[in-house]
Backbone atoms as SQL, in Angstrom:
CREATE TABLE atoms (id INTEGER PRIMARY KEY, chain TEXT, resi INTEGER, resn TEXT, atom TEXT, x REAL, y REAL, z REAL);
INSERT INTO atoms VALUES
  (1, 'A', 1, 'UNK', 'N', 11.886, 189.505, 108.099),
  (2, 'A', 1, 'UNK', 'CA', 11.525, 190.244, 106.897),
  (3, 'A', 1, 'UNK', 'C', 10.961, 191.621, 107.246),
  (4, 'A', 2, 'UNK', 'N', 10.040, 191.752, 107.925),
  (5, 'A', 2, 'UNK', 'CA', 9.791, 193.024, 109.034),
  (6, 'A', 2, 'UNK', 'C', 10.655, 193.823, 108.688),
  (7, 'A', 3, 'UNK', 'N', 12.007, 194.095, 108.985),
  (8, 'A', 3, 'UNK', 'CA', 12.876, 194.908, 109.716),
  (9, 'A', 3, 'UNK', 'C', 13.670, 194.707, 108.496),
  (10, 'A', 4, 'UNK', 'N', 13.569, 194.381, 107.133),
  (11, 'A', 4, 'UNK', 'CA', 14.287, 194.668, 105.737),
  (12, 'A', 4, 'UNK', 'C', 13.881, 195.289, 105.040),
  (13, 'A', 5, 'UNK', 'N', 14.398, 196.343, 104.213),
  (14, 'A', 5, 'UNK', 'CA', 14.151, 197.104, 103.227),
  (15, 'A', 5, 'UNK', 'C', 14.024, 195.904, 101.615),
  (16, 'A', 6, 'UNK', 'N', 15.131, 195.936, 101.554),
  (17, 'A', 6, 'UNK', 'CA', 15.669, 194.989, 100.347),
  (18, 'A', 6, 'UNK', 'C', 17.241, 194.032, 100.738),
  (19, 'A', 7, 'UNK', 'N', 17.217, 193.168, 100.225),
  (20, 'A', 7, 'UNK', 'CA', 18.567, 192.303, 99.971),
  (21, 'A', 7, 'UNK', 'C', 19.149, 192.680, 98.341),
  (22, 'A', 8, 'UNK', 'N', 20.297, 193.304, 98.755),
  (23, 'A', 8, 'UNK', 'CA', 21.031, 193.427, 97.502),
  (24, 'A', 8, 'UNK', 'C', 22.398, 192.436, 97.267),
  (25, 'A', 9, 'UNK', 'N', 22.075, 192.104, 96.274),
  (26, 'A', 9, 'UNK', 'CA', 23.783, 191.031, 95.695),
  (27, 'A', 9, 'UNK', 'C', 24.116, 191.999, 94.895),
  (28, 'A', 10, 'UNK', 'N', 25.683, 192.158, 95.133),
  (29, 'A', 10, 'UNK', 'CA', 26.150, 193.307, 94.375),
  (30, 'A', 10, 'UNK', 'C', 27.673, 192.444, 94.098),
  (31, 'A', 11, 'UNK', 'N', 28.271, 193.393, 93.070),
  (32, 'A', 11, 'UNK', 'CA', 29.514, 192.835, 92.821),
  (33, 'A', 11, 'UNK', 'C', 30.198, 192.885, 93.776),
  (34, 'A', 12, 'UNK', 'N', 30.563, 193.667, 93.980),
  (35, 'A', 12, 'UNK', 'CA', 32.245, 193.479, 95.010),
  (36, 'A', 12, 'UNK', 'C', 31.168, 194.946, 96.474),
  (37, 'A', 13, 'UNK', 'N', 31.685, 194.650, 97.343),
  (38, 'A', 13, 'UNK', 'CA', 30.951, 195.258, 98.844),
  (39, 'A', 13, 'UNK', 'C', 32.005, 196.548, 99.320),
  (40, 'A', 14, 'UNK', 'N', 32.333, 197.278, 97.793),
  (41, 'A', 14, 'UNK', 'CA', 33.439, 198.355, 98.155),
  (42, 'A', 14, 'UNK', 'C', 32.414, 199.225, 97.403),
  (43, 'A', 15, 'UNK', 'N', 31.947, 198.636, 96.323),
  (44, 'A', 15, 'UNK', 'CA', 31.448, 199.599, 95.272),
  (45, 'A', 15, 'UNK', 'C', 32.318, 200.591, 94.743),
  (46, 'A', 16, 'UNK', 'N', 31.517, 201.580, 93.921),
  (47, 'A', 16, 'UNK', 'CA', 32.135, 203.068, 93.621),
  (48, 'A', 16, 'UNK', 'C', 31.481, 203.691, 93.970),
  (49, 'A', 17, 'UNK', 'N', 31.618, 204.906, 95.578),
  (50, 'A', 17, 'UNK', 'CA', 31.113, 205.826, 96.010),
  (51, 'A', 17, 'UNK', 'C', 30.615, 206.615, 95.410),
  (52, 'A', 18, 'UNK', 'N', 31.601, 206.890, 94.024),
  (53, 'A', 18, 'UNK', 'CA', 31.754, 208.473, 93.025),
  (54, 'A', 18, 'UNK', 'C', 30.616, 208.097, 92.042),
  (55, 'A', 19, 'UNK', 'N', 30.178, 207.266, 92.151),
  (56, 'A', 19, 'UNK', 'CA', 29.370, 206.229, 90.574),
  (57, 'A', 19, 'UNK', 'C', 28.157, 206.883, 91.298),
  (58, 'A', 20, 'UNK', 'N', 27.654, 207.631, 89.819),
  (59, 'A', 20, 'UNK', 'CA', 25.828, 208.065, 90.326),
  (60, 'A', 20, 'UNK', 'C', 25.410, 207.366, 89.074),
  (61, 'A', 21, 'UNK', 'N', 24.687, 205.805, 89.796),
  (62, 'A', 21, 'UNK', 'CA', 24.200, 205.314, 88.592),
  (63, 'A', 21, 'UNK', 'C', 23.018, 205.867, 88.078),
  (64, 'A', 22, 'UNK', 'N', 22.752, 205.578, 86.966),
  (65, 'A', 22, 'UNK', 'CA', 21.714, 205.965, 85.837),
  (66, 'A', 22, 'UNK', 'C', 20.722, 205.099, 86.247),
  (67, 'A', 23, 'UNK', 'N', 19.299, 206.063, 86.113),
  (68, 'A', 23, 'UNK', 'CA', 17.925, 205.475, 86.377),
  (69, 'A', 23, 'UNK', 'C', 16.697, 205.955, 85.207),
  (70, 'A', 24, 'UNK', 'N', 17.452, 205.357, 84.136),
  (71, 'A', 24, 'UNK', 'CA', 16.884, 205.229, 83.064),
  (72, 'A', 24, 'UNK', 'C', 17.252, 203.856, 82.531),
  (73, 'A', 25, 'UNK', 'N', 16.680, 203.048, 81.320),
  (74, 'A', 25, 'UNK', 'CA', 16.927, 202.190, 80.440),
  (75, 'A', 25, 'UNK', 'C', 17.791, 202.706, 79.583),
  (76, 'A', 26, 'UNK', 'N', 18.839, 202.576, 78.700),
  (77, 'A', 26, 'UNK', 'CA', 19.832, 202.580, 77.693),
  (78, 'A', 26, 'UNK', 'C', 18.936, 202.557, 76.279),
  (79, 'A', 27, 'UNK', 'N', 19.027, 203.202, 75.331),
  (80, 'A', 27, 'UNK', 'CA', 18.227, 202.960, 74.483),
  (81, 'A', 27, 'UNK', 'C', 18.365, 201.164, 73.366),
  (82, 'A', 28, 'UNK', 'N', 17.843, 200.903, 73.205),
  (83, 'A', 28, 'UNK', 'CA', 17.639, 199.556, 72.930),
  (84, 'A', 28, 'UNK', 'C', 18.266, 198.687, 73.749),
  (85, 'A', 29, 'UNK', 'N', 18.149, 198.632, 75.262),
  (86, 'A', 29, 'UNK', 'CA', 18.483, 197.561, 75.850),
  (87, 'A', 29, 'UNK', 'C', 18.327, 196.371, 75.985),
  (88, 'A', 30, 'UNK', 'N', 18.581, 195.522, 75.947),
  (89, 'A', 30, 'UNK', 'CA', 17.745, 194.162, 76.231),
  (90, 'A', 30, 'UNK', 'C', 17.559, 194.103, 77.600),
  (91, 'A', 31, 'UNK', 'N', 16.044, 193.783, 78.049),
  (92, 'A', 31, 'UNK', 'CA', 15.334, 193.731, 79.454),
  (93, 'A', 31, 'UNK', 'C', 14.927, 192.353, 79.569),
  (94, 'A', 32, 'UNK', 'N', 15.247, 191.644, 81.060),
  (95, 'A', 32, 'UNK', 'CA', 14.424, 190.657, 81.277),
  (96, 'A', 32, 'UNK', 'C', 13.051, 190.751, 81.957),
  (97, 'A', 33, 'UNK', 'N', 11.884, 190.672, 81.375),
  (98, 'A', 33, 'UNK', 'CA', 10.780, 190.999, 82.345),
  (99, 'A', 33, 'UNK', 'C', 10.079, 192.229, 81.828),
  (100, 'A', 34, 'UNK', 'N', 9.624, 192.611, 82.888),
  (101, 'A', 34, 'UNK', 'CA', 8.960, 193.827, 82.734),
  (102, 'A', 34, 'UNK', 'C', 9.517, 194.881, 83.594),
  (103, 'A', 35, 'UNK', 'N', 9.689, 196.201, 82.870),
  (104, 'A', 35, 'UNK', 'CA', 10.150, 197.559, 83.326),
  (105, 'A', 35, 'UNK', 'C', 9.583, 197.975, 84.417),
  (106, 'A', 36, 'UNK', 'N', 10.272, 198.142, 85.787),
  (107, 'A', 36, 'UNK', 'CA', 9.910, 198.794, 86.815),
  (108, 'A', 36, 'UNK', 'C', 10.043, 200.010, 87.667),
  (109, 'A', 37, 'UNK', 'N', 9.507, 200.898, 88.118),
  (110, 'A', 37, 'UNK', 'CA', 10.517, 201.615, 88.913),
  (111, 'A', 37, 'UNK', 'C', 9.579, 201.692, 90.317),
  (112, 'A', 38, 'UNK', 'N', 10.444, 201.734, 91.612),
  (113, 'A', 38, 'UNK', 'CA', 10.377, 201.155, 92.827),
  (114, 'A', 38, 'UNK', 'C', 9.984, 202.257, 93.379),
  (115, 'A', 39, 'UNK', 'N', 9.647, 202.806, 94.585),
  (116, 'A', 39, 'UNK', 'CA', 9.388, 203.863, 95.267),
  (117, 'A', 39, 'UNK', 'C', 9.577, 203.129, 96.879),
  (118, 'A', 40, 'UNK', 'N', 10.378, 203.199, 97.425),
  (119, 'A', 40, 'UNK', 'CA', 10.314, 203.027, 98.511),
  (120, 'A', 40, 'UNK', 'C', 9.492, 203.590, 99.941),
  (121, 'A', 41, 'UNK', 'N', 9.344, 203.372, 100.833),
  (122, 'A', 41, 'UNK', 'CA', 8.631, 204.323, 101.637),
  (123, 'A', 41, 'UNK', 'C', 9.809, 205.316, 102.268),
  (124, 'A', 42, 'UNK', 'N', 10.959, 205.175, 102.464),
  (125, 'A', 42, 'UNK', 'CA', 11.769, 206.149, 102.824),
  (126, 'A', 42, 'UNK', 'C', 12.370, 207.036, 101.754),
  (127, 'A', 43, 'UNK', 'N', 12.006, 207.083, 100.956),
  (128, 'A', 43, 'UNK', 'CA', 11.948, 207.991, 98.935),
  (129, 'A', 43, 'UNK', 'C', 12.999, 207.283, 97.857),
  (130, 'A', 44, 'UNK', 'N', 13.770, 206.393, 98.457),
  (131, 'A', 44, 'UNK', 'CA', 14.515, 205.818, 97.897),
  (132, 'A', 44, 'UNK', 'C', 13.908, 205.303, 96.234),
  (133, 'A', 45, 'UNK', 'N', 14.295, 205.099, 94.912),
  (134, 'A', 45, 'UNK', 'CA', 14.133, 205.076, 93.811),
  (135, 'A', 45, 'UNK', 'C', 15.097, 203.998, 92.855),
  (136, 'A', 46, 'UNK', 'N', 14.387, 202.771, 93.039),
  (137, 'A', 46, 'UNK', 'CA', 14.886, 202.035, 91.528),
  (138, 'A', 46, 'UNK', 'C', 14.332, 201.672, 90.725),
  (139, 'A', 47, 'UNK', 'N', 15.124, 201.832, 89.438),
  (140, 'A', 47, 'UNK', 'CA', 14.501, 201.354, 88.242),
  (141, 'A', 47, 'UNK', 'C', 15.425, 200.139, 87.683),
  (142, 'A', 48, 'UNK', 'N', 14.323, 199.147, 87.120),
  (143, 'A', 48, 'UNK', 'CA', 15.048, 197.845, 87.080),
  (144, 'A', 48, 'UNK', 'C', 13.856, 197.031, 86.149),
  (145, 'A', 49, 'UNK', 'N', 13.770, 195.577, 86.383),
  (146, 'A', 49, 'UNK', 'CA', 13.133, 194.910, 85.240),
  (147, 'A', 49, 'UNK', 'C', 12.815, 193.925, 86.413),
  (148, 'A', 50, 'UNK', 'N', 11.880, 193.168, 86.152),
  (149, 'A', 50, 'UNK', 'CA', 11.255, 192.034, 87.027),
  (150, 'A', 50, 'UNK', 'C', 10.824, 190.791, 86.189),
  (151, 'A', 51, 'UNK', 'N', 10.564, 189.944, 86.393),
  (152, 'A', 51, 'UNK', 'CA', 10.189, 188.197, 85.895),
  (153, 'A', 51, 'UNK', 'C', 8.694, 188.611, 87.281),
  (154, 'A', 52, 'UNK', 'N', 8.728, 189.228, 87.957),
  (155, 'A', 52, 'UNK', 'CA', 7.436, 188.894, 88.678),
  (156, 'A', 52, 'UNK', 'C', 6.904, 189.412, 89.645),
  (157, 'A', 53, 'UNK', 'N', 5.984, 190.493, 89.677),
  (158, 'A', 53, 'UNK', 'CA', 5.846, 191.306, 91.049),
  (159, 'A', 53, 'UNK', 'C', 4.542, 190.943, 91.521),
  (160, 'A', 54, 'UNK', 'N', 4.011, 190.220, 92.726),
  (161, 'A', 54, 'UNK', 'CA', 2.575, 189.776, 92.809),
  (162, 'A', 54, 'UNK', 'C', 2.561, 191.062, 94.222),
  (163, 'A', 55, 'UNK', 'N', 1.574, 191.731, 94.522),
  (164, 'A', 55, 'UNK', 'CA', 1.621, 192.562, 95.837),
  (165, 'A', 55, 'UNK', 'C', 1.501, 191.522, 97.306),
  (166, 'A', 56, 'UNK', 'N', 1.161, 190.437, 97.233),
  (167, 'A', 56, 'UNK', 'CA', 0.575, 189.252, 97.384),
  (168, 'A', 56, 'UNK', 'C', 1.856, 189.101, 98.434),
  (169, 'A', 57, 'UNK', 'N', 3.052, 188.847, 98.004),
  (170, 'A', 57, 'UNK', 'CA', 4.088, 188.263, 97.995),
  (171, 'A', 57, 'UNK', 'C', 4.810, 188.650, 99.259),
  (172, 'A', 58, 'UNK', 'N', 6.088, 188.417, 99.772),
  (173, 'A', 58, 'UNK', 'CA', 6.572, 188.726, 100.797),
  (174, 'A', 58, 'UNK', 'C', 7.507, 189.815, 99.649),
  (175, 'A', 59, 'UNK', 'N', 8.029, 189.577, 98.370),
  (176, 'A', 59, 'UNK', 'CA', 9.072, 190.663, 98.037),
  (177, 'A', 59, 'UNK', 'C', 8.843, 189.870, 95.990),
  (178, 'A', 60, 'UNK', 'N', 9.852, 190.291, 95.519),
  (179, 'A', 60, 'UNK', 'CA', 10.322, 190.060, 94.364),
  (180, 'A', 60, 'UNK', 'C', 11.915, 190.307, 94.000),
  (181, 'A', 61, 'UNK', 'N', 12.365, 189.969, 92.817),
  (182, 'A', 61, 'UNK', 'CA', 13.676, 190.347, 92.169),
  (183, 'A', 61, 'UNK', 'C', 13.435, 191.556, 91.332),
  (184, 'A', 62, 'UNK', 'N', 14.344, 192.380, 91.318),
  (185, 'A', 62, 'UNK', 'CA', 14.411, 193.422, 90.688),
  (186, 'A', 62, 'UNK', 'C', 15.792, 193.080, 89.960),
  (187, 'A', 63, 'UNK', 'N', 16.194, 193.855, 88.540),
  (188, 'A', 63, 'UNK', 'CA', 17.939, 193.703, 88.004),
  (189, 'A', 63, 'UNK', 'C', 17.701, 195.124, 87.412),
  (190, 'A', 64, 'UNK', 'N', 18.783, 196.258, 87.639),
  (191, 'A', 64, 'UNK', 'CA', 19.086, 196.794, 87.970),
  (192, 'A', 64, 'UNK', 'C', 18.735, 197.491, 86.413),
  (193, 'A', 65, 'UNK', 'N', 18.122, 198.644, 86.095),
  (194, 'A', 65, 'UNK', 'CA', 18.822, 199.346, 84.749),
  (195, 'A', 65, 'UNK', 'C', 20.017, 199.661, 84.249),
  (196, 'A', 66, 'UNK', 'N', 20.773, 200.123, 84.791),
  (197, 'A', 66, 'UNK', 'CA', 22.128, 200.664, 84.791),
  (198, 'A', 66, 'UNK', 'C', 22.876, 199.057, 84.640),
  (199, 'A', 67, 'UNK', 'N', 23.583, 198.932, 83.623),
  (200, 'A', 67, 'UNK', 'CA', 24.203, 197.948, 83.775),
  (201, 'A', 67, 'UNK', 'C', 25.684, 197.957, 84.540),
  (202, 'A', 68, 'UNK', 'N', 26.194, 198.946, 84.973),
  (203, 'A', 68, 'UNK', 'CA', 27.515, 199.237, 85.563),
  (204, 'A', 68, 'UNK', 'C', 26.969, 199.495, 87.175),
  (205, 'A', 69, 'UNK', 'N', 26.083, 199.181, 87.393),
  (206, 'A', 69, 'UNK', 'CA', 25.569, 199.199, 88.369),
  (207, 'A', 69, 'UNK', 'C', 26.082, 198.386, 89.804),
  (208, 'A', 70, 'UNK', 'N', 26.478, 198.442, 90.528),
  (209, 'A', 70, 'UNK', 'CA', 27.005, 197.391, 91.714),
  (210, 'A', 70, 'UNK', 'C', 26.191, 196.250, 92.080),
  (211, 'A', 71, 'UNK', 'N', 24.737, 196.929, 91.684),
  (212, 'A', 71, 'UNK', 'CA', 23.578, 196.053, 92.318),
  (213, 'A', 71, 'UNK', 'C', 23.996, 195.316, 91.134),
  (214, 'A', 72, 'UNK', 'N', 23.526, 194.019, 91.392),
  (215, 'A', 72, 'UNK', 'CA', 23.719, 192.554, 90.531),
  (216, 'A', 72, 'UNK', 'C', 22.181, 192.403, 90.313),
  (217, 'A', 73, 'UNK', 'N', 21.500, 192.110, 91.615),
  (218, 'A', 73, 'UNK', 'CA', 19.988, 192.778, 91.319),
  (219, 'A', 73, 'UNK', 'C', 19.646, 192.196, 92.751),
  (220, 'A', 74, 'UNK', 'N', 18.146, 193.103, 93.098),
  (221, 'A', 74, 'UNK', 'CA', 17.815, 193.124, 94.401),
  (222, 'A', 74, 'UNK', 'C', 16.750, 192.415, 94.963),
  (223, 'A', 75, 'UNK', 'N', 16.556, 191.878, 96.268),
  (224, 'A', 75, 'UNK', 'CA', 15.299, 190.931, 96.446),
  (225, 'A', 75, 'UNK', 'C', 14.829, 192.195, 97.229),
  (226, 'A', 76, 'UNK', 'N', 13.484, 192.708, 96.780),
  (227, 'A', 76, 'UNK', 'CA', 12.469, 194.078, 97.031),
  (228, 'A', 76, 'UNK', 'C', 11.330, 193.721, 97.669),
  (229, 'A', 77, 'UNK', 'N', 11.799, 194.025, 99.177),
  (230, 'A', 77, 'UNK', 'CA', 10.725, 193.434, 100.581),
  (231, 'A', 77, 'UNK', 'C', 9.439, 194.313, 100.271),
  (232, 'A', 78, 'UNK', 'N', 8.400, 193.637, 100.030),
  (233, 'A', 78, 'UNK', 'CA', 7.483, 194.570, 99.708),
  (234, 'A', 78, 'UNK', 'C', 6.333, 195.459, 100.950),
  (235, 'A', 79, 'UNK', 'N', 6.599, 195.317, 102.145),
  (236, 'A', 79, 'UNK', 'CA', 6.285, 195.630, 102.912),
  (237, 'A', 79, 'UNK', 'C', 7.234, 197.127, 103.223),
  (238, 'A', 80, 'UNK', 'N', 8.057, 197.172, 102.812),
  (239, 'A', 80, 'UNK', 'CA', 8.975, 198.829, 102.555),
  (240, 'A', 80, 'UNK', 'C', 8.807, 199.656, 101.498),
  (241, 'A', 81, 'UNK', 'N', 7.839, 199.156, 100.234),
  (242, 'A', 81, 'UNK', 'CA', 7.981, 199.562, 99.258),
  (243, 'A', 81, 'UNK', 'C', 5.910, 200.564, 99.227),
  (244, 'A', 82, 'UNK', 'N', 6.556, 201.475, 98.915),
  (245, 'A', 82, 'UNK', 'CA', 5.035, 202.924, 99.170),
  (246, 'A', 82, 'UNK', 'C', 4.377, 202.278, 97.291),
  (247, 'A', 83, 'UNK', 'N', 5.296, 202.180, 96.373),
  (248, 'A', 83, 'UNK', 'CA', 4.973, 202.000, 94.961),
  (249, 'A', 83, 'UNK', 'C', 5.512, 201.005, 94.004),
  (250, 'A', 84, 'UNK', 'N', 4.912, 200.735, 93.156),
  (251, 'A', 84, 'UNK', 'CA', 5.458, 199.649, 92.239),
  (252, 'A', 84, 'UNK', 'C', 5.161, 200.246, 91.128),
  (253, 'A', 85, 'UNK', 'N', 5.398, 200.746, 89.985),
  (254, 'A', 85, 'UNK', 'CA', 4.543, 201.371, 89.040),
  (255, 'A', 85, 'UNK', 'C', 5.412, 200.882, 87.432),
  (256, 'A', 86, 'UNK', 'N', 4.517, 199.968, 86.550),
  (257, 'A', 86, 'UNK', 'CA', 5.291, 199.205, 85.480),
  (258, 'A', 86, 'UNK', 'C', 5.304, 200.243, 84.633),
  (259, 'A', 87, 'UNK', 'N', 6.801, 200.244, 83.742),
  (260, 'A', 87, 'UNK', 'CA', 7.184, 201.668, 82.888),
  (261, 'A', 87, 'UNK', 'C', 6.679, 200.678, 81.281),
  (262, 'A', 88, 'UNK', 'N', 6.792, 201.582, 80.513),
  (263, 'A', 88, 'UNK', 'CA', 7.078, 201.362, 78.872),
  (264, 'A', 88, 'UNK', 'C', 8.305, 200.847, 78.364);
């Protein structure tokens, strides 16, 4: 776990290079959880929804805002992560 950023399940492991997903919520989306956005320690940035972030923890699930998103949703090693900060 050390030596992981995050585990991502994604649809298909080709993705779309050209795809700059969106890191906002959709207006009236339906969210599971609570609104997050991630800060990594290398500046990296997601925004997504959680069922559960304890700092406590070795990581959590994140699902993705962007619903066209590749990420399916991510397990977020929290030992890589500089921020956690819950949105509106």
């Amino acid at each position: 776990m050390k030596d992981l950023k995050a585990v991502f399940f994604v649809r298909d492991f080709i993705g779309k290079p050209s795809y700059d997903e969106k890191k906002d919520f959709l207006e009236g989306q339906q969210v599971l959880g609570r609104k997050v956005r991630v800060l990594f320690k290398d500046g990296e940035v997601l925004i997504g929804s959680t069922l559960g972030c304890d700092p406590k923890r070795q990581g959590f699930f994140l699902f993705p805002a962007d619903p066209e998103s590749n990420n399916l949703k991510v397990f977020v090693v929290m030992s890589a992560v500089n921020k956690v900060e819950f949105l509106r």
